[in-house]
N, C-alpha and C positions, 0 to 999 in steps of 0.2 A: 497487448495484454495489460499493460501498465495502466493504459489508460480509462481502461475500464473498470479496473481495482479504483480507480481515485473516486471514479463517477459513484461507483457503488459505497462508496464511504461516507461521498457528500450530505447525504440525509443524515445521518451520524454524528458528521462535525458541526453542521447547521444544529443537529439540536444541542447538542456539547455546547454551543458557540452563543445558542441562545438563553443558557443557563437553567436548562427545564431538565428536569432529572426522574428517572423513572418511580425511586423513590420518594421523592419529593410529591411527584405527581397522583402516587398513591398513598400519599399522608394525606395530599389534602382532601381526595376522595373520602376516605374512609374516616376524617374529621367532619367533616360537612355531611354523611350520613350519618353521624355521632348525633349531631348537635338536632337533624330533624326528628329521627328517635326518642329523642333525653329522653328526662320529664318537665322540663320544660318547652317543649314543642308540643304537648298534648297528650303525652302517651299515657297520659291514666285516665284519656277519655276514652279508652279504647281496652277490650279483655283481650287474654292469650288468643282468643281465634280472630282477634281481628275487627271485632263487632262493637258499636257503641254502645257503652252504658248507658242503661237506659234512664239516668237522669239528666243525661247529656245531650237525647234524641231531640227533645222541641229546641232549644237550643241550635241543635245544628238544621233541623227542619227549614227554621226563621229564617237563617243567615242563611242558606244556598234557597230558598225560593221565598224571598222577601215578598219582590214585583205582583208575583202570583197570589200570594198569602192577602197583601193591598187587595186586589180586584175582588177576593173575594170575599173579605172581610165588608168592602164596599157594599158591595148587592148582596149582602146577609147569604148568600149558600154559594156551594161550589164543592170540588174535591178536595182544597185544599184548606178551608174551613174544616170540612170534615174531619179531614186529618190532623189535624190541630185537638179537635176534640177527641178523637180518637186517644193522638201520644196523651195527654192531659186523663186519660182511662174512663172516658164518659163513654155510658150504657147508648145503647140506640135510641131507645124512649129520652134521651135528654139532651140531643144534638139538635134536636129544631129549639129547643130554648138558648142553646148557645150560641146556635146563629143568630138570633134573634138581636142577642144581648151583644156577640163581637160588633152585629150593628150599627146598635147605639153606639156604640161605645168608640166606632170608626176614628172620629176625629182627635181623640183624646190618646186611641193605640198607634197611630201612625204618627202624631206629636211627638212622642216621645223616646226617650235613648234606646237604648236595646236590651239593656235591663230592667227599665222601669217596664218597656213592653212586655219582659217576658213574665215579672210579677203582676203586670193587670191582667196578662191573658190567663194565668193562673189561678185569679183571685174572680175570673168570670164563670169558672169551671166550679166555683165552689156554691 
């Protein structure tokens, strides 16, 4: 009987032994979900329910479908063009002129940082 007291303990002492502490271990959980939270991890890109502001959407559009955005900015149309003109609040009648003009304008949007990209893509919508 004794010796199955000790075995049952062993998980116990191993982690006592390895210096990890329950509390410890839920400080740092619950810091490290702090810190993804803040407001510096983004959270004023985002309202109470969850959803992006919407000056925030081409922004976030750009940066998770970059590759796509490329190809179709290359061959002047696509969905993803569209959608670009869309977030930017361009009418249906004035999407074929914006493909037209991301275009042109391919070599100079894909050149450059990811802010200058988002003030030329801006500045083609106007």
């Amino acid at each position: 009987m004794k010796q199955r007291t000790v075995w049952a303990l062993f998980p116990i002492l191993l982690l006592l032994a390895s210096g990890c502490t329950i509390k410890g271990t839920i400080k740092e959980t619950t810091d490290t979900t702090s810190n993804v939270t803040g407001t510096t991890s983004g959270r004023t890109w985002w309202n109470e329910d969850g959803l992006l502001h919407p000056e925030h959407k081409l922004t976030a559009f750009l940066a998770l479908n970059e590759a796509n955005v490329e190809q179709d900015l290359a061959r002047g149309r696509g969905e993803y063009v569209t959608s670009l003109g869309t977030l930017l609040g361009l009418p249906d009648d004035q999407q074929a002129a914006f493909h037209t003009q991301a275009q042109a304008n391919f070599e100079i949007l894909t050149a450059s940082d990811h802010n200058a990209r988002l003030q030329q893509i801006r500045a083609l919508a106007h």
